[in-house]
ZAVEX-151382 format. One record per residue (C-alpha): residue number from 1; residue in three letters; x negated, y negated, z. Coordinates in steps of 0.05 Angstrom, whole numbers. Example, Ala and Ser with C-alpha at 12.3 -4.5 7.8 and 13.67 -1.06 7.14 Angstrom:
2
PAFI, num, residu, u, v, w
PAFI, 1, ALA, -246, 90, 156
PAFI, 2, SER, -273, 21, 143
This chain:
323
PAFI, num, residu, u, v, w
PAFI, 1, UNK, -3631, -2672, 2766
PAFI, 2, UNK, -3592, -2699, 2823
PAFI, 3, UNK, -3644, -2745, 2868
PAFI, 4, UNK, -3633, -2812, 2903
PAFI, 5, UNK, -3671, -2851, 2850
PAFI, 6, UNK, -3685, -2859, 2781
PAFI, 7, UNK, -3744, -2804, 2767
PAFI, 8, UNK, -3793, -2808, 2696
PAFI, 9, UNK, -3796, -2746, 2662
PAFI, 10, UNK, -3846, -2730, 2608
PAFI, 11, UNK, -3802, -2679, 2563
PAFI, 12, UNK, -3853, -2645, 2512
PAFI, 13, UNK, -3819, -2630, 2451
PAFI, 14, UNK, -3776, -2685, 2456
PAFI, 15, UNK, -3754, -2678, 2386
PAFI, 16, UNK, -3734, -2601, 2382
PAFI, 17, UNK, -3667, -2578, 2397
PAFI, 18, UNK, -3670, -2564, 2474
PAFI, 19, UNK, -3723, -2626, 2483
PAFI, 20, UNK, -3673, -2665, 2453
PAFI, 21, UNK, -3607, -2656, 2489
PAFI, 22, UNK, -3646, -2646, 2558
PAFI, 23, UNK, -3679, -2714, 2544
PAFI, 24, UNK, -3609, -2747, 2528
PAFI, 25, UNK, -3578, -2711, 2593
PAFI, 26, UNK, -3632, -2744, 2640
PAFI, 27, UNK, -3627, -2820, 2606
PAFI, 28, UNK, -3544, -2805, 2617
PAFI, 29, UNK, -3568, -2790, 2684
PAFI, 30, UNK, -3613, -2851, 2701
PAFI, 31, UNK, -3672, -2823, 2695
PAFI, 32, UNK, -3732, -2849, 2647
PAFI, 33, UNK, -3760, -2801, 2592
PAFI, 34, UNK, -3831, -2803, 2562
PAFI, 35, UNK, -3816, -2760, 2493
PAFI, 36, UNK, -3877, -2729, 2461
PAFI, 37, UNK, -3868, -2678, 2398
PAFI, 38, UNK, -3927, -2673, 2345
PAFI, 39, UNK, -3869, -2665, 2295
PAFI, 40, UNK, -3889, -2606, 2256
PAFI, 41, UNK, -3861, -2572, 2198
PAFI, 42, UNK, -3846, -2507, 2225
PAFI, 43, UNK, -3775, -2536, 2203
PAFI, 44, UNK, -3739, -2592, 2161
PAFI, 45, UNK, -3778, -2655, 2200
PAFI, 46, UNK, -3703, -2692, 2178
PAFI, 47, UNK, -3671, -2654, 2230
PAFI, 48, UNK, -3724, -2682, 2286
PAFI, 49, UNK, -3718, -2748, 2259
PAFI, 50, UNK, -3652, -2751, 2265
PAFI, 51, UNK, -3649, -2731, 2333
PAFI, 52, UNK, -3702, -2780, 2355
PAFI, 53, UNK, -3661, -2837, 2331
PAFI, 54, UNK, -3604, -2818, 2376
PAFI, 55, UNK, -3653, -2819, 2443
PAFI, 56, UNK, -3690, -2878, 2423
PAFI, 57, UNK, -3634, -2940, 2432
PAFI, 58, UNK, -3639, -2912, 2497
PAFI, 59, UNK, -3671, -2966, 2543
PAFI, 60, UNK, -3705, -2917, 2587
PAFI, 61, UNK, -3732, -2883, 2535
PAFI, 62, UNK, -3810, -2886, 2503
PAFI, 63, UNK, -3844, -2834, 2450
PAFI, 64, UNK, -3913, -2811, 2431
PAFI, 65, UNK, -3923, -2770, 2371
PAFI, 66, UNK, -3978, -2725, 2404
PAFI, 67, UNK, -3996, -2655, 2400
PAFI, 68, UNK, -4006, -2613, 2477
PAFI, 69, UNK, -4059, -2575, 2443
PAFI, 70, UNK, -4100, -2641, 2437
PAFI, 71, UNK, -4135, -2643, 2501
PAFI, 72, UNK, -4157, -2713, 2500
PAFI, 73, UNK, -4097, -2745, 2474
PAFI, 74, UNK, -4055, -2707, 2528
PAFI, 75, UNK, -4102, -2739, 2580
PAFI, 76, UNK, -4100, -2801, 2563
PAFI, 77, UNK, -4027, -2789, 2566
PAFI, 78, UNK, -4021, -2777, 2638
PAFI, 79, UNK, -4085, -2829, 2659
PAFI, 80, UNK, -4043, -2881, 2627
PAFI, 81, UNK, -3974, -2859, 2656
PAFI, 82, UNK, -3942, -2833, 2723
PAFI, 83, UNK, -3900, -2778, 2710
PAFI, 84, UNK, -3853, -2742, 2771
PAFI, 85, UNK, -3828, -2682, 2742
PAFI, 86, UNK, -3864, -2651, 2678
PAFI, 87, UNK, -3814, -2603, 2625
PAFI, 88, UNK, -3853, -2570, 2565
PAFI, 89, UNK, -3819, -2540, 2512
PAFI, 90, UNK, -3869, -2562, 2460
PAFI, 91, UNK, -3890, -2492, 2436
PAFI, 92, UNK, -3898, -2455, 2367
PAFI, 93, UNK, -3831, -2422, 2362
PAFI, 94, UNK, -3804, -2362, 2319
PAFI, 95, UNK, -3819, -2289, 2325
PAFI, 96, UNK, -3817, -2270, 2254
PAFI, 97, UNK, -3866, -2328, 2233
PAFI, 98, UNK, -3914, -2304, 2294
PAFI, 99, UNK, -3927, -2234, 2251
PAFI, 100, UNK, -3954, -2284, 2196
PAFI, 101, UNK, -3992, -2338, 2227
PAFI, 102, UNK, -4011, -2320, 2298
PAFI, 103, UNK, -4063, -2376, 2313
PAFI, 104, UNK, -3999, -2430, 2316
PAFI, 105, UNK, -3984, -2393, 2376
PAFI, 106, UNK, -4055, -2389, 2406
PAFI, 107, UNK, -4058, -2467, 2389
PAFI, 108, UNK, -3991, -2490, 2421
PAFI, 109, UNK, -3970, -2437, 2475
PAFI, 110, UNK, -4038, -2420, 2492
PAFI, 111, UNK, -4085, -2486, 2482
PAFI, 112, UNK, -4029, -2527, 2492
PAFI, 113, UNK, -4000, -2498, 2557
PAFI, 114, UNK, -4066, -2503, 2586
PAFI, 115, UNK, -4075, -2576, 2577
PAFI, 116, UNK, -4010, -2580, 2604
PAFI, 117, UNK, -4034, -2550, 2664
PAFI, 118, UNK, -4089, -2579, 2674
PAFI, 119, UNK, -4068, -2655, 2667
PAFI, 120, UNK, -4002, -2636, 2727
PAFI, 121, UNK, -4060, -2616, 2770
PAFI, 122, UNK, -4102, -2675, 2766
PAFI, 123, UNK, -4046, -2725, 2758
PAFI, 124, UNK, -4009, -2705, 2832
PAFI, 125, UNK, -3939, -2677, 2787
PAFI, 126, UNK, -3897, -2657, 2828
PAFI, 127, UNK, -3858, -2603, 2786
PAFI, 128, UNK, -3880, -2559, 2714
PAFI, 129, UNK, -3812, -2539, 2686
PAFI, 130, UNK, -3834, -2504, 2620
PAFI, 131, UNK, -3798, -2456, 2570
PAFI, 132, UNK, -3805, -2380, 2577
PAFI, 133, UNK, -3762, -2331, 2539
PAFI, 134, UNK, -3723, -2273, 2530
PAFI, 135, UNK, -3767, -2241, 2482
PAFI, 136, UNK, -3815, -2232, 2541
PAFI, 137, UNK, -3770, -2166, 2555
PAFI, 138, UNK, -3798, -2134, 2496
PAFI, 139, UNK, -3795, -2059, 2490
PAFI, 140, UNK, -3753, -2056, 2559
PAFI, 141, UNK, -3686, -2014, 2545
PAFI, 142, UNK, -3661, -2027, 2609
PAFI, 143, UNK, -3601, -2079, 2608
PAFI, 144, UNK, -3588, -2136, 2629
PAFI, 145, UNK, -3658, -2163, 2640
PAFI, 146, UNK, -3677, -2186, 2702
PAFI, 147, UNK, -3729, -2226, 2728
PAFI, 148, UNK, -3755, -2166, 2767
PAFI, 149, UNK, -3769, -2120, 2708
PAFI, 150, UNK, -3836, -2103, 2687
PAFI, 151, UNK, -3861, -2145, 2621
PAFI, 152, UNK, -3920, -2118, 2600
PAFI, 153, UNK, -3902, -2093, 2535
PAFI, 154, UNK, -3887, -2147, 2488
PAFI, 155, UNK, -3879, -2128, 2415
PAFI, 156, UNK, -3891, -2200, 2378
PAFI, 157, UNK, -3948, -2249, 2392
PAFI, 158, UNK, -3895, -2302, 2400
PAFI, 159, UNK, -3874, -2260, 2466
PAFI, 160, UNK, -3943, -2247, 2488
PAFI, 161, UNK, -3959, -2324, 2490
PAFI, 162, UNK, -3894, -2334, 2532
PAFI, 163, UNK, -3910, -2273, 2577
PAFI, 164, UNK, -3985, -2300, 2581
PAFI, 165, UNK, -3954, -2374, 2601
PAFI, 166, UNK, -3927, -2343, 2657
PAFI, 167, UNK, -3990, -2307, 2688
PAFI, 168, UNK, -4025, -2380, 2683
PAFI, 169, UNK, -3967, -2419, 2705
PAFI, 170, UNK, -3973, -2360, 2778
PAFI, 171, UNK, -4046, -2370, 2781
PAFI, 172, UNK, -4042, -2449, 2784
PAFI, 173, UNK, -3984, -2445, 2831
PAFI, 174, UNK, -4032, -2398, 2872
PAFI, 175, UNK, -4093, -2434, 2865
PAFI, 176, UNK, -4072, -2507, 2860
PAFI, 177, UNK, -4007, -2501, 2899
PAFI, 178, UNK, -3973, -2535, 2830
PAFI, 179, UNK, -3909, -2522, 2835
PAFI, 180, UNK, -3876, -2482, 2764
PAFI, 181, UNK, -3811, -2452, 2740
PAFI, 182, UNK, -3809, -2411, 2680
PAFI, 183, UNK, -3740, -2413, 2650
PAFI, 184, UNK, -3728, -2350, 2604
PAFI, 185, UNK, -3683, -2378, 2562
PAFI, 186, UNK, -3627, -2319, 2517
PAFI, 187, UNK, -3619, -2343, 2444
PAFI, 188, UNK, -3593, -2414, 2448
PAFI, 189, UNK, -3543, -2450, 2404
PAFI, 190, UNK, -3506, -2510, 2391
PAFI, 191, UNK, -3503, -2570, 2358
PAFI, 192, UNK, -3565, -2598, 2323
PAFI, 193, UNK, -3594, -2530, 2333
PAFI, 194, UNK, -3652, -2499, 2300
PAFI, 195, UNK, -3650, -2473, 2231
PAFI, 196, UNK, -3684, -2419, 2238
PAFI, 197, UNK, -3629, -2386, 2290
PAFI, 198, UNK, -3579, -2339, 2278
PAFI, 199, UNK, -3520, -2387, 2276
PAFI, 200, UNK, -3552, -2443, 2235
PAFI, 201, UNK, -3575, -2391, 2180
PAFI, 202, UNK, -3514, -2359, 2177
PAFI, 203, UNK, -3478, -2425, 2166
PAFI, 204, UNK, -3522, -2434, 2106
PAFI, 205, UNK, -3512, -2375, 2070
PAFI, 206, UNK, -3436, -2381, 2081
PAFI, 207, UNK, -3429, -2443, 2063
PAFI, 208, UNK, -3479, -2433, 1995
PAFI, 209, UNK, -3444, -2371, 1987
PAFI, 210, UNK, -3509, -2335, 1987
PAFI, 211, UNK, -3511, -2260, 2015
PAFI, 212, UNK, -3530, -2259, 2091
PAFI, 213, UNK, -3588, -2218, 2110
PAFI, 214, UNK, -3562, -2174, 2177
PAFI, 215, UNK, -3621, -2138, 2215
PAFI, 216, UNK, -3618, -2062, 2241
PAFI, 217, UNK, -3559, -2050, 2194
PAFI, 218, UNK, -3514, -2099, 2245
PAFI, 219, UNK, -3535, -2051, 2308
PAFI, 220, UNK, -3557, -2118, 2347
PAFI, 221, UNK, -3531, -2155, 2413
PAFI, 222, UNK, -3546, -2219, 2436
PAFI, 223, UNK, -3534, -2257, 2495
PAFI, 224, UNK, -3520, -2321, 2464
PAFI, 225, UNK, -3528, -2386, 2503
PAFI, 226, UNK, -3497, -2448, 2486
PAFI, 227, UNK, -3532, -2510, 2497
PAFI, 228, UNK, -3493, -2548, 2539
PAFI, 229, UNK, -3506, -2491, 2590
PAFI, 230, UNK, -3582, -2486, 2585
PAFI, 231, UNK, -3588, -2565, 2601
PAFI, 232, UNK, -3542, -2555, 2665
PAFI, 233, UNK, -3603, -2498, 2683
PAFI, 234, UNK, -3654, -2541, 2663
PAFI, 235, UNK, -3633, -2598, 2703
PAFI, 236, UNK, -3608, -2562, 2762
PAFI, 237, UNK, -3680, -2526, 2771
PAFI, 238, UNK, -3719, -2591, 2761
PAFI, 239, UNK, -3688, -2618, 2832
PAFI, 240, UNK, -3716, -2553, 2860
PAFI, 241, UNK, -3786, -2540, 2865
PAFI, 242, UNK, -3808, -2483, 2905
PAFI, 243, UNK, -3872, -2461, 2881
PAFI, 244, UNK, -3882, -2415, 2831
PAFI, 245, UNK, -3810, -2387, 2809
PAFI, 246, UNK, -3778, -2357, 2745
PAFI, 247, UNK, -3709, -2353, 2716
PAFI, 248, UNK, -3660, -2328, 2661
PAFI, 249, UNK, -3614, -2369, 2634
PAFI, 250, UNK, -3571, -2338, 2586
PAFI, 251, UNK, -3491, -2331, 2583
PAFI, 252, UNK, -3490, -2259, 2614
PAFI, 253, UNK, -3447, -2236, 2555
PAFI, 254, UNK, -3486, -2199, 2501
PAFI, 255, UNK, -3445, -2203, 2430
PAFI, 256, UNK, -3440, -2150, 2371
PAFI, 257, UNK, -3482, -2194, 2314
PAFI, 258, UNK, -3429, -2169, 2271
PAFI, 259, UNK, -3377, -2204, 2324
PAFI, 260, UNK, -3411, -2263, 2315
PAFI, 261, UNK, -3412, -2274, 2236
PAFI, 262, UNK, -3338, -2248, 2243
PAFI, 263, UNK, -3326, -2315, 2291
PAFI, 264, UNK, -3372, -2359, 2240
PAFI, 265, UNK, -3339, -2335, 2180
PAFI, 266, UNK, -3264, -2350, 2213
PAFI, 267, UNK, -3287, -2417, 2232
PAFI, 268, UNK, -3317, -2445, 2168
PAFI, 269, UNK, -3264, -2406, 2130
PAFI, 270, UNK, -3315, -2375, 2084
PAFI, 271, UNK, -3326, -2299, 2075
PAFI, 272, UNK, -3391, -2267, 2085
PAFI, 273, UNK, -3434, -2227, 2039
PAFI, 274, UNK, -3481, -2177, 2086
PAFI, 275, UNK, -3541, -2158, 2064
PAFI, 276, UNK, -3560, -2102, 2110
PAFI, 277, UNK, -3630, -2087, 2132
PAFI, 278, UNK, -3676, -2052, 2174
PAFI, 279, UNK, -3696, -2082, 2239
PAFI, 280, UNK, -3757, -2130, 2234
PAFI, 281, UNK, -3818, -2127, 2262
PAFI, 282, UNK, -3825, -2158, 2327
PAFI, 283, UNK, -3743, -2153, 2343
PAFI, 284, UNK, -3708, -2124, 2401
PAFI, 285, UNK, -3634, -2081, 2387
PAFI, 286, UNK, -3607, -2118, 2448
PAFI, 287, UNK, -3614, -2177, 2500
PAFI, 288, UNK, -3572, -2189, 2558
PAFI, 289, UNK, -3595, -2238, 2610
PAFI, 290, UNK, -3587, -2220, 2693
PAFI, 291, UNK, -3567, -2286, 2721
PAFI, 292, UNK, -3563, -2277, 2791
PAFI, 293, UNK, -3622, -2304, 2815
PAFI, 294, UNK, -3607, -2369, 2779
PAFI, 295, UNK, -3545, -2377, 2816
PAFI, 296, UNK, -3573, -2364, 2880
PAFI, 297, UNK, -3616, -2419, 2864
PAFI, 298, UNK, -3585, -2462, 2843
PAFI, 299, UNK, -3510, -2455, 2844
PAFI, 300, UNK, -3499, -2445, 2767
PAFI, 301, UNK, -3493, -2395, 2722
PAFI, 302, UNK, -3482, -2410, 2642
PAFI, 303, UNK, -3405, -2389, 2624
PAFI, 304, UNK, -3390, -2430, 2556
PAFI, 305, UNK, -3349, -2374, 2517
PAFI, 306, UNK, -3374, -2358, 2442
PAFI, 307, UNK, -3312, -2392, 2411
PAFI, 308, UNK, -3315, -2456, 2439
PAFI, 309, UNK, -3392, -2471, 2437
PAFI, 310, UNK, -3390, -2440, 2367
PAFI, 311, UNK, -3329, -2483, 2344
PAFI, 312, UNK, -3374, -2546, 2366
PAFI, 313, UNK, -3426, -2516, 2334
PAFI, 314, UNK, -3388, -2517, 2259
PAFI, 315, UNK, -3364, -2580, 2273
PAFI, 316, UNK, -3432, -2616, 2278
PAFI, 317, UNK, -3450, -2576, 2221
PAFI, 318, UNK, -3398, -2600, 2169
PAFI, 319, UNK, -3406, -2668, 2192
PAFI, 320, UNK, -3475, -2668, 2200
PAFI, 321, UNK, -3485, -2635, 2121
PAFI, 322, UNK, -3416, -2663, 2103
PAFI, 323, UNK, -3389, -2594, 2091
């Protein structure tokens, strides 16, 4: 976020993998972060501990452990603080654990997204930067996905709550003239990433030497994202509110899952076991991010090749677990 003075963010989700490094980009910047993260135990809470205690030496820095869906708590939030720019990535995340416990995702992407909403209208914000994501493209077979392509068939409740954050994020733009970019973002990676992604997983089962389970018998692509890139979207797109706008941001180079263990397995030196499967429900075959209108926006398009942002990504790792 390039402005002439120091701005204060409120980052939801403060302590997940893209709250994190976004809210350790802006204090690099200048800029003052209020973190909030209900720290849940969708994953190893260790992992969000451990980030938090890199962002809070920071002097600019303050956390709340609250949860979006609590309205209350969430208003008393923004009556007690003045916030300039507003980024929520607090949401239920997963696809596959959306098949088994849907109301998370009514609770935090619905509820949640709501009060989040509601308290940028009545506190005068002057930007909602929130997380979309690819698997709003659902059952679309046309590739690479662009901004302009019909979503109306999403096939996981995960992507229906993301789809459904857009429609309200349009109407209060409409209605309220609150200004809101949804930022679809392509399967992200990186250090201190999320276990529950493809490269983190994988790393596991190499590492343990335990067989890797490999979806739709290998037959998937993804457009792979490392981290460092999303942030420089992120950022870029908070300095530019212009009512209600959405973007991709993924690396505009889809990768052969099988490509991708083959990369993992030559970097941590270990050999693979594949357990092939059917696809799951809920997954897509492919996903391949249109970038254009991002760059027209905002002069950046994501470009970190798979070797070097996976190379950082094992090197975290064996330091990190002390591989």
């Amino acid at each position: 976020m390039r402005t002439d003075k120091p701005q204060t963010v409120l980052v939801t989700g403060a302590a997940g993998f893209i709250g994190f490094h976004l809210s350790r980009r802006l204090l690099d910047d200048g800029h003052r972060v209020f973190g909030v993260d209900n720290l849940n135990e969708y994953y190893e809470v260790a992992l969000k501990h451990g980030r938090l205690a890199l962002l809070t030496p920071y002097e600019g820095f303050k956390f709340s452990r609250l949860d979006i869906a609590n309205r209350p708590l969430l208003q008393d939030l923004f009556a007690s603080q003045r916030f300039d720019v507003v980024v929520n990535l607090a949401a239920q995340a997963g696809v596959r654990y959306s098949l088994d416990n849907p109301y998370a995702y009514i609770e935090s992407n619905i509820q949640g997204f709501i009060n989040m909403l509601e308290c940028c209208r009545h506190n005068a914000v002057g930007h909602l930067v929130y997380a979309s994501s690819s698997s709003v493209y659902g059952a679309n077979t046309k590739l690479p996905f662009s901004e302009t392509d019909n979503v109306d068939r999403p096939i996981s409740m995960y992507a229906a709550t993301k789809k459904a954050n857009e429609l309200m994020a349009h109407t209060y733009s409409h209605l309220f003239g609150l200004s809101t970019t949804g930022l679809r973002f392509f399967t992200v990676y990186g250090p201190w990433g999320r276990p529950d992604m493809a490269a983190f997983v994988f790393a596991r089962c190499l590492v343990a030497g335990q067989p890797i389970r490999v979806f739709n018998h290998g037959n998937m692509m993804r457009d792979f994202t490392y981290i460092d890139d999303i942030i420089e979207g992120v950022v870029r797109t908070l300095a530019k509110p212009d009512g209600y706008q959405l973007f991709n941001i993924g690396n505009n180079q889809p990768v052969r899952l099988l490509d991708f263990i083959a990369l993992l397995e030559e970097l941590l030196g270990r050999k693979a076991v594949m357990d092939l499967q059917p696809i799951q429900p809920g997954d897509v075959p492919a996903t391949y991010a249109n970038v254009d209108a991002l760059a027209a926006a905002v002069g950046f398009a994501p470009s970190t090749d798979l070797r070097t942002g996976l190379g950082r990504f094992v090197s975290w790792f064996r330091d990190y677990y002390q591989v």
